[in-house]
C-alpha positions as CSV (number, residue, x, y, z in Angstrom):
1,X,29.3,-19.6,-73.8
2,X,31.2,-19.2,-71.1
3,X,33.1,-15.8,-71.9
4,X,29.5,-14.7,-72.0
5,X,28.7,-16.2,-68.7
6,X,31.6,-14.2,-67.2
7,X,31.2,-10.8,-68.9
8,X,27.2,-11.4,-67.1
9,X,28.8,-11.8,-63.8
10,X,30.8,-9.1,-64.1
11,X,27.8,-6.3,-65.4
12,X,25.5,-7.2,-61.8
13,X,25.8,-4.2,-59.4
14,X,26.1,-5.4,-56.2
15,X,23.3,-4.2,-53.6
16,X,24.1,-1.5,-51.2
17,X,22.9,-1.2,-47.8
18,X,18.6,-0.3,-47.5
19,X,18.4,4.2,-46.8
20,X,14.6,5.0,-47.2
21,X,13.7,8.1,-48.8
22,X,10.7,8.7,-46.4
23,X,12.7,9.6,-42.5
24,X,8.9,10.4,-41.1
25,X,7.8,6.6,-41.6
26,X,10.6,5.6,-38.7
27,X,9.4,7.3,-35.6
28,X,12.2,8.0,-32.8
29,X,11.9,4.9,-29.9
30,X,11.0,5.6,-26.2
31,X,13.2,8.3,-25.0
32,X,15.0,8.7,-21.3
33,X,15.0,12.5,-19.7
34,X,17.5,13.3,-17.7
35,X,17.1,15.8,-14.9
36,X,20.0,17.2,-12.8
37,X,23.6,16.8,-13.1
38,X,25.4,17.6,-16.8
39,X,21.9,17.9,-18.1
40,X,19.9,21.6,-18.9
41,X,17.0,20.0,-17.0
42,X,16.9,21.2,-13.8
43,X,13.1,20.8,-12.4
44,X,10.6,18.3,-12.7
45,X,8.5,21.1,-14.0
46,X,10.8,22.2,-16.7
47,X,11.0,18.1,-17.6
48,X,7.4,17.8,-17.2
49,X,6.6,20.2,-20.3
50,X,8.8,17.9,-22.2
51,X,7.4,14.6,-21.0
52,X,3.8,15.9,-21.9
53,X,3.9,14.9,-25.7
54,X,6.0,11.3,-25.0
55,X,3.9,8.3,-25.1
56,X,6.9,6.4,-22.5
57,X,7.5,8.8,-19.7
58,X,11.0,8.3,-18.3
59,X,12.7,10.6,-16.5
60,X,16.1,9.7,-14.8
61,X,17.3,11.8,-11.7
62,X,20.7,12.6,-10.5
63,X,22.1,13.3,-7.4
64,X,20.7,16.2,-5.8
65,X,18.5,18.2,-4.0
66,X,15.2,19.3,-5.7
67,X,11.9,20.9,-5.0
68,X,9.0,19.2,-4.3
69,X,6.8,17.1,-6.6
70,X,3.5,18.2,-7.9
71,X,2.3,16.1,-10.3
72,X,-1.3,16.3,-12.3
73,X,-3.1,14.0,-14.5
74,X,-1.3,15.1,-17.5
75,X,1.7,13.1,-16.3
76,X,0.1,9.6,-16.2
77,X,2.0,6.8,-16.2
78,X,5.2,8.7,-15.5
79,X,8.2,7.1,-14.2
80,X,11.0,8.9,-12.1
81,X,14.1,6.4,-11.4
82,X,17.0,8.1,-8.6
83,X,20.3,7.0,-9.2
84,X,22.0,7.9,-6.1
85,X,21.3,10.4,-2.9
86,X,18.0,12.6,-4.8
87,X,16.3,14.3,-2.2
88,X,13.0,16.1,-2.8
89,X,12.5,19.0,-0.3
90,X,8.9,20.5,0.4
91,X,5.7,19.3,0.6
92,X,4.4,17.4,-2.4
93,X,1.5,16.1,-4.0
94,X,0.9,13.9,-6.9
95,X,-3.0,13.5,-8.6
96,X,-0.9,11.3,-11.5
97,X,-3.7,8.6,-11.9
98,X,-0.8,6.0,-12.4
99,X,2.9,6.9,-11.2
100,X,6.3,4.8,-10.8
101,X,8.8,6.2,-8.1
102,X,11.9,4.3,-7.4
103,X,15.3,5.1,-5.2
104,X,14.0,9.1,-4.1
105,X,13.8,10.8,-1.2
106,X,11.0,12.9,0.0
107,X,11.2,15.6,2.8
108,X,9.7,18.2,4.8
109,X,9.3,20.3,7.6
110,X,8.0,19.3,10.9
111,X,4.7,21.5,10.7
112,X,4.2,19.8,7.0
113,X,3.4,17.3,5.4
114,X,5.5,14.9,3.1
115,X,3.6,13.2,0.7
116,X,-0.3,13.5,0.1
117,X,-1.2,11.4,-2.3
118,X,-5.4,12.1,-4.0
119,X,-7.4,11.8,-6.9
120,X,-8.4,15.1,-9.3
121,X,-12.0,15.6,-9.7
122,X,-13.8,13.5,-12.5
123,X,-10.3,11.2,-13.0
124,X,-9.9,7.6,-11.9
125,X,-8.0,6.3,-9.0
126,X,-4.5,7.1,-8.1
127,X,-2.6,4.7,-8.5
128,X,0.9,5.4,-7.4
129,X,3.8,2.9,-6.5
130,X,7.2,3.7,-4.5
131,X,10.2,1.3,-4.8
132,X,12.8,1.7,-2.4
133,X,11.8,5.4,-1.4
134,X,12.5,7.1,1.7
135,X,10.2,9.5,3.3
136,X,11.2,11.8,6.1
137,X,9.8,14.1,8.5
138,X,6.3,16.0,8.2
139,X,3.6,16.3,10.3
140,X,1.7,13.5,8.5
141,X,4.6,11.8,6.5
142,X,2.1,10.3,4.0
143,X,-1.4,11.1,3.7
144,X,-3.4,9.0,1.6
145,X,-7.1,10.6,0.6
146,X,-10.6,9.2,-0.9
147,X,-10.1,6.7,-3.8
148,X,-6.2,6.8,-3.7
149,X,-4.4,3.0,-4.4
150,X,-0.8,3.9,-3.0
151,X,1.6,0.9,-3.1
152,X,4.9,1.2,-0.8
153,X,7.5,-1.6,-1.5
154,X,10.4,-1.7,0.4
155,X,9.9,1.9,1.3
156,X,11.3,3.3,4.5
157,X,8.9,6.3,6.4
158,X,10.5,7.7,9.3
159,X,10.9,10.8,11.8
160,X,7.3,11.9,11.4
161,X,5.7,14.2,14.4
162,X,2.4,12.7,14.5
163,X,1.2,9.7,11.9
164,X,3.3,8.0,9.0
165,X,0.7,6.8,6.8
166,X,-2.7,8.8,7.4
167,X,-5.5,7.2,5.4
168,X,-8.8,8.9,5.0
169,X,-12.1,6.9,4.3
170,X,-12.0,4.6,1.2
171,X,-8.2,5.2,0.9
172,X,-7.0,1.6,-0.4
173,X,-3.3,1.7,0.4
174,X,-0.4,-1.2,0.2
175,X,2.6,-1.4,2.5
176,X,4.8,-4.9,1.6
177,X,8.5,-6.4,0.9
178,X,10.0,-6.8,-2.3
179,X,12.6,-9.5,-3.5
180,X,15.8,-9.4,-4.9
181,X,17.1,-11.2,-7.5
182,X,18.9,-14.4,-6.9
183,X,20.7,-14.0,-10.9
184,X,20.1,-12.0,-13.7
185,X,16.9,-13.6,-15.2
186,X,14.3,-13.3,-17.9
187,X,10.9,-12.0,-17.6
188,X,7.9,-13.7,-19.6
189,X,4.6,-12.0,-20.0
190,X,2.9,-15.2,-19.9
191,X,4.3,-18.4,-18.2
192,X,6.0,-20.5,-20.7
193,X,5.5,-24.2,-21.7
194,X,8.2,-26.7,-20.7
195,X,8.3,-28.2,-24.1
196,X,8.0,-24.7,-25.7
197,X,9.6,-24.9,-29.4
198,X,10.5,-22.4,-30.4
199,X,11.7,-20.6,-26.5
200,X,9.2,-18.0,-26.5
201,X,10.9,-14.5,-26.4
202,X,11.3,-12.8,-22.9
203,X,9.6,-9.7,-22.4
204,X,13.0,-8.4,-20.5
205,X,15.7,-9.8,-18.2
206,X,15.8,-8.5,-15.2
207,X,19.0,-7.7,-13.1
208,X,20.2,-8.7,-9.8
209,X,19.9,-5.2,-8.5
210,X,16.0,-5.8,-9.4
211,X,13.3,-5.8,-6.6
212,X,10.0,-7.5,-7.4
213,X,6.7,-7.1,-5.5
214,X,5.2,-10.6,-5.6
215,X,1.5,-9.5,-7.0
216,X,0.2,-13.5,-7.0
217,X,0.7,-17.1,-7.1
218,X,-1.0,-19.1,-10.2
219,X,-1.7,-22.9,-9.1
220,X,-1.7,-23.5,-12.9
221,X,1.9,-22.5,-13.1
222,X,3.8,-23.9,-10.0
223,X,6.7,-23.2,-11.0
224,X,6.7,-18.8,-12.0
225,X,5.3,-16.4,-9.8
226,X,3.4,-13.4,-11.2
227,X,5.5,-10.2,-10.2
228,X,5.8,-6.2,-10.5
229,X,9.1,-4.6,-11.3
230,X,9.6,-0.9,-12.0
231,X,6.1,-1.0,-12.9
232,X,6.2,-3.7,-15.2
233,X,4.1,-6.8,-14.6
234,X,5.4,-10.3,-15.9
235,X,6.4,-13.7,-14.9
236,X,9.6,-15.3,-13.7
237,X,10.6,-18.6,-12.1
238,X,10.3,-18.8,-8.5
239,X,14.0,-20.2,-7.6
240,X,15.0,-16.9,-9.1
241,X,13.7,-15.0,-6.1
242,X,15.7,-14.4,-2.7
243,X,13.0,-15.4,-0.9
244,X,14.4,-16.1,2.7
245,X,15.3,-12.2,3.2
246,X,13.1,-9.9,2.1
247,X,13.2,-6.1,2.1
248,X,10.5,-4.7,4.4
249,X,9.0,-1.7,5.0
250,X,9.7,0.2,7.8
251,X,7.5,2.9,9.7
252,X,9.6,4.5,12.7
253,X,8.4,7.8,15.0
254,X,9.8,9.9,17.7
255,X,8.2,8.2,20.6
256,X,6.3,11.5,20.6
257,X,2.5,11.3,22.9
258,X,-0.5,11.0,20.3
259,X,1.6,9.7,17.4
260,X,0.2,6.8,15.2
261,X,2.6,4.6,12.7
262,X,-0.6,3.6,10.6
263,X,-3.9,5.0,11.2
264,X,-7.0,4.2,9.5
265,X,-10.4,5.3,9.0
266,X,-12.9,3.3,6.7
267,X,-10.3,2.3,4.4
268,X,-9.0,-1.0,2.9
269,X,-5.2,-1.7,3.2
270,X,-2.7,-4.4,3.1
271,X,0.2,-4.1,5.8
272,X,2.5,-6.8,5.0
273,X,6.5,-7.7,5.7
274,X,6.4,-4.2,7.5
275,X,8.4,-3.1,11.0
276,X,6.8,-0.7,13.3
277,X,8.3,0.9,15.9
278,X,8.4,4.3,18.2
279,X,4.8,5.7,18.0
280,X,2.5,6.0,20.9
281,X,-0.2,3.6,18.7
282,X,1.6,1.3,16.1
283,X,-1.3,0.7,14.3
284,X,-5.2,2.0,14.5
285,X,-7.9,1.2,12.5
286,X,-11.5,2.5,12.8
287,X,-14.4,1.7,10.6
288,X,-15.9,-1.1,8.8
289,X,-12.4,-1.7,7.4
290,X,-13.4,-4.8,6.0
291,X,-10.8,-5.7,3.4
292,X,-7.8,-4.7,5.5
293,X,-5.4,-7.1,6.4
294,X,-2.0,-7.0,8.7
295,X,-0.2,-9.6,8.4
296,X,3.2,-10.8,8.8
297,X,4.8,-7.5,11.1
298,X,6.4,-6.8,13.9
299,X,5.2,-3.8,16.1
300,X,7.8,-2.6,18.9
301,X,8.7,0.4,21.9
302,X,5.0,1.9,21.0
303,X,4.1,3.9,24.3
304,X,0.3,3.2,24.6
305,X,-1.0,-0.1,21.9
306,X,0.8,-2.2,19.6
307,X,-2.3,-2.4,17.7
308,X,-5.5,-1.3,18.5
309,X,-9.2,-2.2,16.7
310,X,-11.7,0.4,17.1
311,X,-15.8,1.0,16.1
312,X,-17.2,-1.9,14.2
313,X,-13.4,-2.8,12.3
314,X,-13.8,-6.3,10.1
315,X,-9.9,-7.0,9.9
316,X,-7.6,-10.0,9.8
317,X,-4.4,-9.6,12.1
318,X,-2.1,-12.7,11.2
319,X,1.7,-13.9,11.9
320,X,2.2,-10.4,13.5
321,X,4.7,-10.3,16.5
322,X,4.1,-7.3,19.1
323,X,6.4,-6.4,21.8
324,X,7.4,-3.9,24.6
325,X,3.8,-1.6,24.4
326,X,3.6,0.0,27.6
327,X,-0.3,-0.5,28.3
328,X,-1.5,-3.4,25.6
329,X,-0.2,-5.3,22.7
330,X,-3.4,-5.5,21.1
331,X,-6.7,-3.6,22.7
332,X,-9.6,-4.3,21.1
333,X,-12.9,-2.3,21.3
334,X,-16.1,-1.0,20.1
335,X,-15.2,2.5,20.5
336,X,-18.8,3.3,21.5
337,X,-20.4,6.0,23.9
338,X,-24.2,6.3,25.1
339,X,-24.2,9.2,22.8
340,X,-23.2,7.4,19.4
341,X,-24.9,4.8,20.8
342,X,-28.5,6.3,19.9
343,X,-27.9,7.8,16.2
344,X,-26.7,4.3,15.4
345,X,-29.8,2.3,17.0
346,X,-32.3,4.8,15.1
347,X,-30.1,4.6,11.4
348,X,-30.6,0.6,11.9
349,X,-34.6,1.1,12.8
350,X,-35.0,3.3,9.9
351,X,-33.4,0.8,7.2
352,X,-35.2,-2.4,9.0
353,X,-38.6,0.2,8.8
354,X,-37.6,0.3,5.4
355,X,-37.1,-3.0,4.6
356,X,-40.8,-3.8,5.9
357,X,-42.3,-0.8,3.6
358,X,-43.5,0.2,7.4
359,X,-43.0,4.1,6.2
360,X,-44.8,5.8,8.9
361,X,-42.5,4.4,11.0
362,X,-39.8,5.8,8.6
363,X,-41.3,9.0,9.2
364,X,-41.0,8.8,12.9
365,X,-37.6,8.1,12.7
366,X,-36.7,10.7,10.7
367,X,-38.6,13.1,12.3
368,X,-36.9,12.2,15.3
369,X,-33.2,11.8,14.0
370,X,-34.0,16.0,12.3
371,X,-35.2,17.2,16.0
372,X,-31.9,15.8,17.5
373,X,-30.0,17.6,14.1
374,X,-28.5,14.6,13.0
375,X,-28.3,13.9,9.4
376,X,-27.3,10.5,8.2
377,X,-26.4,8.8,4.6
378,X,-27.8,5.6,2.9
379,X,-25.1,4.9,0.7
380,X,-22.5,4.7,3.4
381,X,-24.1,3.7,6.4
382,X,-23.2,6.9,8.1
383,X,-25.1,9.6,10.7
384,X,-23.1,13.0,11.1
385,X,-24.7,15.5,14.5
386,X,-24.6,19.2,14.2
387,X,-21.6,19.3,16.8
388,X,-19.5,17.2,14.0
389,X,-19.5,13.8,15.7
390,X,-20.2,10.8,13.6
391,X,-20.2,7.5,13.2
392,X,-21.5,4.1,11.3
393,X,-24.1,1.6,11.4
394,X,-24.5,-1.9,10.3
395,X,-21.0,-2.7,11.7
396,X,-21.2,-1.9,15.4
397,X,-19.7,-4.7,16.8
398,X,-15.8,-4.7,16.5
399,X,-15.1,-8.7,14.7
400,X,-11.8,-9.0,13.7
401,X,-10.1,-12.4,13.0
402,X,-6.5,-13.1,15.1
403,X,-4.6,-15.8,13.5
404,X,-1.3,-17.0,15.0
405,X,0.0,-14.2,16.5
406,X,2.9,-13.4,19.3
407,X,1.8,-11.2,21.7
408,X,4.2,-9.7,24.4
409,X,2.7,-7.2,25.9
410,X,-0.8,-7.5,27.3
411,X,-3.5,-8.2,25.5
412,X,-7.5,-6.4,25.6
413,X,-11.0,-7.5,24.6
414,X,-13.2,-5.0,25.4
415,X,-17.1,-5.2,25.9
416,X,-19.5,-4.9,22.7
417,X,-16.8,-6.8,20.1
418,X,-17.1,-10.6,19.1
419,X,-13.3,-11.0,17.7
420,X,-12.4,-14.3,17.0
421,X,-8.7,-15.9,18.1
422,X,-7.2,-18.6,15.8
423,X,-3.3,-20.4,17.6
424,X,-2.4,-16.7,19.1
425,X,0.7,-17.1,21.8
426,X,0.5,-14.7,24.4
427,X,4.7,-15.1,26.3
428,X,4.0,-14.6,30.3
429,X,3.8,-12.3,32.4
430,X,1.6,-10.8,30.0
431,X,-2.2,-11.8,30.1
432,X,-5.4,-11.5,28.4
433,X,-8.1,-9.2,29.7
434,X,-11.3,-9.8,28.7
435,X,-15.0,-7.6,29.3
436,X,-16.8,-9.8,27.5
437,X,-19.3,-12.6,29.3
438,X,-18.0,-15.3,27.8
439,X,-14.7,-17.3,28.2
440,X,-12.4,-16.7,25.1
441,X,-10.7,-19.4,23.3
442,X,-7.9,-19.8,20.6
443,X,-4.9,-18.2,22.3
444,X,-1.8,-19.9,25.4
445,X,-0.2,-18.7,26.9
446,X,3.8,-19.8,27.1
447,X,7.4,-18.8,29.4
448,X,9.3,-18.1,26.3
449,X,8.4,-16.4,23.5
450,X,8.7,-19.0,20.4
451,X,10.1,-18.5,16.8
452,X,7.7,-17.8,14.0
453,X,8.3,-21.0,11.7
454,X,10.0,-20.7,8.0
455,X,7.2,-20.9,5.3
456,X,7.7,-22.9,2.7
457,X,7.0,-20.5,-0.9
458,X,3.9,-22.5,-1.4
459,X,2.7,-22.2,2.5
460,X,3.1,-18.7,2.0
């Protein structure tokens, strides 16, 4: 029996490694394009027919100088990663509904401008974010239109003739820091369990060379914040974030007369961790504005006002520190003359009239507003006259909230606006002027200009 046992042992075939006969059941991974350098690829538009028919849209970038970008909604969720010195020369636009952009350059002539960033016709929002980009030059540098959700971390935008970041009404763009890595860490998707068994798997690990946009802090989770990188949202634990030095944005002019660093009109933005410096106005914002908020800047060497809040804005300004402006720090006002005055009082009749159901009254008004050619929308509170002035109702009065800001240059209240002031510090000589008829409170004024005090992760 056990001759027999070997001469068994001896007849079994040993098994060879797994080929399958059917090739088309293993589908070829996310694929890298490479444009530039030792690779046939030589324009994003060549790349682009390529990247059509991928589901992951990578395209890698080497050294160079390029044309322009002009990207369409058939390139959603495309991601273009520099490596080192790729400049993009030209005016460019991108409708891409979402779009990742990391390490580029973008360029143009003085009569042009850089970047405009919009929405095509029936497709959602564009949603575009910039990692560590540089924009140069232009006109406008950046213009951001209707709809559009840019998001600018650690970007830089300088050398622009007139306005870095132009935002047109409903615009919704973000200008912040991002944070570098500490160590080489893993990233989770959800926050995992201390007593986790087995370790749940990370969705990547992210290098030191990373830079994460802090997107929010969960209270159930104290000890991982929530953060973008390279497009990817996930979780990581806080202590692996250099938070002390961030890397902030930066806006810089020419100094030239009439030039804005952010200006605008009726839209919502988020200007955060962000230097400004070397425009005539750092920052101006018109319009209901109502989810804007500036926070945590420092505004310099502007030749007219640091920042300055204009017809009916609903703003937060807090932690911001604004020096050297040659006539005010911070001006705000209503923006107002007799002649918008008058659209705007018979808009607000109208809607009251209509509130009442008192519709001959409606009748009167409109009667009225049609003699004087002035035309006016519901939705949007807004009246337009037939020389193209316009303006809003509902929001006349300018009521901003200032919150512990450092004022160094003088600061301006003017008549028709009810802002309120929350622990400002004005640093003499400079004063506050106010044309309002009633004393205003929250602000001192102090001999030397005080350091803004290191927040703790959770305090911030």
């Amino acid at each position: 029996m056990g001759e027999e046992s070997d001469v068994e042992e001896d007849d079994v075939e040993e098994e060879g490694p797994f080929e399958p006969t059917d090739t088309a059941s293993m589908p070829d991974g996310a694929r890298t394009f490479v444009l530039g350098g030792w690779s046939k690829l030589d324009t994003v538009a060549a790349a682009a027919e390529l990247l059509k028919t991928e589901e992951t849209k990578t395209l890698l970038v080497q050294g160079g100088e390029y044309e322009s970008l002009n990207l369409n909604s058939e390139l959603s969720g495309l991601r273009i990663l520099g490596t080192s010195s790729v400049v993009f020369k030209g005016s460019s636009s991108i409708t891409t509904p979402t779009l990742f952009l990391k390490n580029i350059t973008l360029t143009a002539e003085d009569d042009k401008k850089v970047l405009q960033i919009s929405c095509e016709e029936g497709k959602p929002s564009c949603k575009v974010e910039l990692t560590s980009c540089n924009i140069t030059g232009g006109r406008n540098s950046v213009e951001i239109h209707t709809h559009s959700c840019p998001k600018f971390i650690a970007c830089s935008i300088k050398g622009s003739v007139k306005t870095a970041i132009y935002c047109y009404p409903r615009g919704r763009p973000v200008l912040c820091a991002g944070y570098s890595l500490v160590s080489s860490s893993p990233m989770f998707s959800t926050p995992p369990a201390d007593d986790a068994d087995p370790p749940p798997t990370p969705l990547t690990t992210l290098s030191e060379k990373a830079i994460a946009y802090v997107t929010e802090r969960d209270p159930d989770h104290p000890k991982f914040w929530k953060i973008a990188v390279d497009g990817t949202e996930g979780y990581i634990e806080k202590a692996a974030l250099n938070y002390t030095e961030p890397m902030r944005c930066t806006l810089s002019g020419r100094g030239n007369e009439g030039s804005v660093g952010v200006f605008l009109d009726d839209g919502d933005c988020q200007l955060r961790e962000t230097d400004i410096s070397d425009f005539q106005t750092g920052c101006y914002i018109s319009g209901r504005c109502k989810n804007t908020n500036i926070e945590n800047n420092n505004i310099s060497n502007c030749l007219g006002v640091g920042v300055h809040l204009s017809t009916g804005c609903r703003v937060g300004v807090r932690g911001c520190r604004v020096r050297t402006c040659d006539h005010y720090g911070l001006l705000v006002s209503s923006g107002k003359s007799g002649d918008c005055q008058e659209p705007s009082k018979l808009c607000k009749q109208r809607m009251d009239a209509l509130a009442n159901d008192d519709f001959d009254l409606v009748k009167t008004i409109e009667e009225t507003l049609k003699s004087k050619q002035i035309t006016f929308n519901d939705t949007n509170l807004t009246w337009t006259k037939s020389d193209g002035s316009s303006g809003c109702w509902g929001h006349d009065e300018t009521h901003s909230i200032l919150r512990q800001n450092i004022f160094l240059s003088d600061v301006r209240i003017g008549k028709d606006t009810l802002p309120s002031l929350f622990e400002n510090t004005i640093v003499a000589p400079s004063k506050l002027i106010s044309d309002i008829p009633f004393k205003v409170n929250g602000y001192s004024i102090v001999d030397k200009e005080p350091k803004i005090p290191t927040l703790t992760r959770d305090e911030e």
